[in-house]
MDTraj code that builds the backbone (N, CA, C; nanometers):
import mdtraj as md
import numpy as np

residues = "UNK UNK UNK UNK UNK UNK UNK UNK UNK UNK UNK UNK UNK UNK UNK UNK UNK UNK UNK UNK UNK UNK UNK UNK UNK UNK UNK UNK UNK UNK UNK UNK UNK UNK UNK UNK UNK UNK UNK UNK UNK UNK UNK UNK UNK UNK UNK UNK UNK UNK UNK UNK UNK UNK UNK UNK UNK UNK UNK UNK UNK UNK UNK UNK UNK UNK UNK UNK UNK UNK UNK UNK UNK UNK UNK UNK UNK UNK UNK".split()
xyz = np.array([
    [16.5817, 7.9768, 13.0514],
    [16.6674, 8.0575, 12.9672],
    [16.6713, 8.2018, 13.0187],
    [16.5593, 8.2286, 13.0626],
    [16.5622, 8.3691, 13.0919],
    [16.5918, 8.3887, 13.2544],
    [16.6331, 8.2864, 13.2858],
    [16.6886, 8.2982, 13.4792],
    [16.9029, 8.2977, 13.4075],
    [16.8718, 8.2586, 13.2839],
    [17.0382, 8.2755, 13.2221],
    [17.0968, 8.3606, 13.2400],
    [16.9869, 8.4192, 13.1196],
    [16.9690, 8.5993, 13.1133],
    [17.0525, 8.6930, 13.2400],
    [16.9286, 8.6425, 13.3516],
    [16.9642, 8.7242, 13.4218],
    [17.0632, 8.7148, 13.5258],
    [17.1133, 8.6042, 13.5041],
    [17.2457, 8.5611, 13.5844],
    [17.4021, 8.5793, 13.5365],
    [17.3618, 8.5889, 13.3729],
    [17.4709, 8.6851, 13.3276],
    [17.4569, 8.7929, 13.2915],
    [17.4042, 8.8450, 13.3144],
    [17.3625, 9.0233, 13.3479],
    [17.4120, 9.0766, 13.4653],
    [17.3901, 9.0245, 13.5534],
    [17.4355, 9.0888, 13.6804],
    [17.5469, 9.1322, 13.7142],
    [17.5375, 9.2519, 13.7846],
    [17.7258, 9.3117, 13.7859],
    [17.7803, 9.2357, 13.8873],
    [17.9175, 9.2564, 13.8791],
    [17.9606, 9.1532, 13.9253],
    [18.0873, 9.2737, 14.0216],
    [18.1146, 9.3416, 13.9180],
    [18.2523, 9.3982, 13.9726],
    [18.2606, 9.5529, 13.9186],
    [18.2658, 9.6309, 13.9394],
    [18.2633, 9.7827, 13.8881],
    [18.2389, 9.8135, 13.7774],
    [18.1286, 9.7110, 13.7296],
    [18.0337, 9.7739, 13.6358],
    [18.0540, 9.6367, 13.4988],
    [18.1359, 9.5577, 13.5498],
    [18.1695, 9.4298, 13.4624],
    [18.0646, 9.3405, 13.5412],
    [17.9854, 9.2789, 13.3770],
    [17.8949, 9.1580, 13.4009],
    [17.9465, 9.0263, 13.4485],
    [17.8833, 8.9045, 13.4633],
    [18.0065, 8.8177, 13.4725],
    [17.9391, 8.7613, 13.3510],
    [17.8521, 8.7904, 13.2423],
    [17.9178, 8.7747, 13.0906],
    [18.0493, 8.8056, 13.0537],
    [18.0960, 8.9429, 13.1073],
    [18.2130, 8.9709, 13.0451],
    [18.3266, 8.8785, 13.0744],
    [18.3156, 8.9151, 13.2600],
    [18.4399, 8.7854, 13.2538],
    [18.4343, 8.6668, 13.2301],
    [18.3500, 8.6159, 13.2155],
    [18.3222, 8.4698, 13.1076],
    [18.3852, 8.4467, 13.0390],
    [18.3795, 8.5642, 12.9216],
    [18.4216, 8.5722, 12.7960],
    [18.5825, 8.6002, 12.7865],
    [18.6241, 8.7136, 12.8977],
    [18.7700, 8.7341, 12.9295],
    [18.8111, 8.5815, 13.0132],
    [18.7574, 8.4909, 13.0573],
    [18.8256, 8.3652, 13.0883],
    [18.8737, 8.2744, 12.9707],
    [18.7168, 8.2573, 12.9016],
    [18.7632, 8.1737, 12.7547],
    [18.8011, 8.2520, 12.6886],
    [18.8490, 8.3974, 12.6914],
    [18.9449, 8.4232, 12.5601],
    [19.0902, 8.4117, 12.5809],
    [19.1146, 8.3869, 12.7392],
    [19.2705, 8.3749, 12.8107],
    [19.2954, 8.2325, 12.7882],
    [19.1975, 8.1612, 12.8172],
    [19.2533, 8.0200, 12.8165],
    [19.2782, 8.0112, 12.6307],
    [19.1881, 8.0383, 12.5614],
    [19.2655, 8.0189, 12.4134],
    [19.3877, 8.0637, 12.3885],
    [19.3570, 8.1509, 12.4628],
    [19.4962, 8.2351, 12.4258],
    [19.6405, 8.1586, 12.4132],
    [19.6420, 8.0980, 12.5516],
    [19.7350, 8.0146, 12.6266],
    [19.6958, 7.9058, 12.5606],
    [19.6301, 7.8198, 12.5063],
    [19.6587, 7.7355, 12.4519],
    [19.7138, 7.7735, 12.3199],
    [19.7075, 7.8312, 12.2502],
    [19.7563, 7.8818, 12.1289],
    [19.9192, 7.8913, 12.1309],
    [19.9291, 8.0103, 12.2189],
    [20.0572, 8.0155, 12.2788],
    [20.1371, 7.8944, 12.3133],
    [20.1133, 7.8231, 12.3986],
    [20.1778, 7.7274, 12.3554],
    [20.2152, 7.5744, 12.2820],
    [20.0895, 7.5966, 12.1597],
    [20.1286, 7.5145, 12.1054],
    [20.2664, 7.6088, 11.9861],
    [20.2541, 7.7043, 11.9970],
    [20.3581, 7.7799, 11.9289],
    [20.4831, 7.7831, 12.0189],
    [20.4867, 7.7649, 12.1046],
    [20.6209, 7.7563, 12.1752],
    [20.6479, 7.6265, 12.1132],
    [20.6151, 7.5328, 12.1491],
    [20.6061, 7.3808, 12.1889],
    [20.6911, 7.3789, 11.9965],
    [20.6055, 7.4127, 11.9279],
    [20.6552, 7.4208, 11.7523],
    [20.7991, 7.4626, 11.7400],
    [20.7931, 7.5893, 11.7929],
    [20.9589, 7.6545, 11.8049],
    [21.0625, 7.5317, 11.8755],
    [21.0096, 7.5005, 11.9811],
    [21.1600, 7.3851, 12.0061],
    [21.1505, 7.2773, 11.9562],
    [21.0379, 7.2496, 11.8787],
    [21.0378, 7.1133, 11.7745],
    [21.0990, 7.1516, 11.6903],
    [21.0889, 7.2515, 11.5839],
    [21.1793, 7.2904, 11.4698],
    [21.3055, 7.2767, 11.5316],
    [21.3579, 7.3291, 11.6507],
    [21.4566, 7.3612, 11.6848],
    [21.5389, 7.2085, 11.6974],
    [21.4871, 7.0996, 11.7598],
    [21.5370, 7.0165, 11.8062],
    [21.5689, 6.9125, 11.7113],
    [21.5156, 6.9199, 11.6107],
    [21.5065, 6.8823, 11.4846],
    [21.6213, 6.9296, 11.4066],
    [21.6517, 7.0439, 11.4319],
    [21.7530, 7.1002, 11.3394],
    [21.9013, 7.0250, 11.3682],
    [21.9017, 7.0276, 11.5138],
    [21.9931, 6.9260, 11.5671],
    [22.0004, 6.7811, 11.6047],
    [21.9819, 6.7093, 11.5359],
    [21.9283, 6.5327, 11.5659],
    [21.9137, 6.5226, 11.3987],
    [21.9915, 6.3855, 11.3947],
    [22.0298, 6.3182, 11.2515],
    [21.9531, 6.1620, 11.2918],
    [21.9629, 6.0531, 11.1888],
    [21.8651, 5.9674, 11.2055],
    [21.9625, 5.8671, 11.1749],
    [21.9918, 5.7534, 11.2647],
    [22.0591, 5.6276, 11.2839],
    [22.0497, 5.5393, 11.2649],
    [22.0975, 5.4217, 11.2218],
    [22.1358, 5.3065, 11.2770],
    [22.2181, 5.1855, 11.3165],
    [22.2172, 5.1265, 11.4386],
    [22.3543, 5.0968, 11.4824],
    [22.3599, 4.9990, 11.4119],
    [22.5270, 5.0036, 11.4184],
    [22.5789, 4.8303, 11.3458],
    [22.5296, 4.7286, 11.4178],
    [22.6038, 4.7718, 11.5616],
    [22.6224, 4.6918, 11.6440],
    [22.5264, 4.6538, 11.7002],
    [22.3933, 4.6976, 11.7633],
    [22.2861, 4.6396, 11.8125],
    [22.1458, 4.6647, 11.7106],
    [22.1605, 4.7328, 11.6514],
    [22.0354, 4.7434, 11.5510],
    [21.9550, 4.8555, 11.5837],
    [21.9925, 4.9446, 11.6713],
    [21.8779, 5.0282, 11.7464],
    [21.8566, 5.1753, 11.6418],
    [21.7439, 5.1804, 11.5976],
    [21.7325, 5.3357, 11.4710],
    [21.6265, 5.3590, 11.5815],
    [21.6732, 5.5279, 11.5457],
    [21.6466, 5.6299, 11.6257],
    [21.6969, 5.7756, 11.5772],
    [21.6501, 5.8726, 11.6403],
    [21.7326, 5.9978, 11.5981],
    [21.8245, 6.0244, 11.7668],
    [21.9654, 6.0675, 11.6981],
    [22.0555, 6.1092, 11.7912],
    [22.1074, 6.2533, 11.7964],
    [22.1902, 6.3085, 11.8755],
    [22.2588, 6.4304, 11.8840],
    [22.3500, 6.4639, 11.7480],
    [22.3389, 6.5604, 11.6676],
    [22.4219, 6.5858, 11.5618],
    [22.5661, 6.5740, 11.5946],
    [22.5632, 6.6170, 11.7123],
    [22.7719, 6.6261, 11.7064],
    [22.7927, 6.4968, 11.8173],
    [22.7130, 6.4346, 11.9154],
    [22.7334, 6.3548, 11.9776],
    [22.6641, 6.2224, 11.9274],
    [22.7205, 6.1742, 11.7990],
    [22.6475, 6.0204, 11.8007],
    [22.6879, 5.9365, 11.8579],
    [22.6235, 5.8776, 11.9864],
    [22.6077, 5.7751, 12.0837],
    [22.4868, 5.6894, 12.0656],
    [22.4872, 5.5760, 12.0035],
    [22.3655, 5.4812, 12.0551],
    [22.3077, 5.4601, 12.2117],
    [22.1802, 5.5086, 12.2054],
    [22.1761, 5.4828, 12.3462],
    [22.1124, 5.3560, 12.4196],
    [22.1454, 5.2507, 12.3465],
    [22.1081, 5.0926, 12.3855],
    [22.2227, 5.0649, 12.4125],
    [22.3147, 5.0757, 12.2945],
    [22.5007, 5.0014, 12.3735],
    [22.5874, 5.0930, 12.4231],
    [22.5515, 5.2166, 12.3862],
    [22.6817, 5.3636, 12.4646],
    [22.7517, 5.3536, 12.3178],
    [22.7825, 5.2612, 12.1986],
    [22.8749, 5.3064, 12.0703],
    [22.8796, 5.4041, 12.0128],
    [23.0291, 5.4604, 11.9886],
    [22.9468, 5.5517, 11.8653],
    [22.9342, 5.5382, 11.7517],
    [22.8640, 5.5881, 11.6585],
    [22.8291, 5.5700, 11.5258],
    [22.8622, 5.6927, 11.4352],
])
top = md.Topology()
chain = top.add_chain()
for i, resn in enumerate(residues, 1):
    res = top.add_residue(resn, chain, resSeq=i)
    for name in ("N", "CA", "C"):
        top.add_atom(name, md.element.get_by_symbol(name[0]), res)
traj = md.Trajectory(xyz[None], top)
């Protein structure tokens, strides 16, 4: 424990431990994961807003499609 100690103690870079950048690595990678699960949310709401929920006469296929383009995409019909 104490060879830990002193292995994150040591400077590393103009006066930064590499505790610090440790800590500046895992606080970037949260970061970025955070980030984009918030992107990822924004074009789900988004994609959602546009896509209505189907089903064909003609082949049976339910699914969600394009709001202004309903095309089944098993037979090409539209619905």
């Amino acid at each position: 424990m104490e060879e830990l100690q002193k292995l994150l103690d040591q400077i590393i870079y103009d006066g930064y431990r590499l505790r610090d950048i440790a800590l500046g690595i895992v606080l970037a990678g949260i970061f970025i994961i955070l980030l984009r699960k918030l992107i990822w949310a924004m074009k789900a709401s988004k994609t959602e807003e546009y896509s209505i929920r189907i089903k064909c006469p003609k082949c049976g296929w339910e699914g969600k499609v394009g709001k202004y383009a309903r095309i089944c995409p098993r037979c090409g019909r539209k619905v």
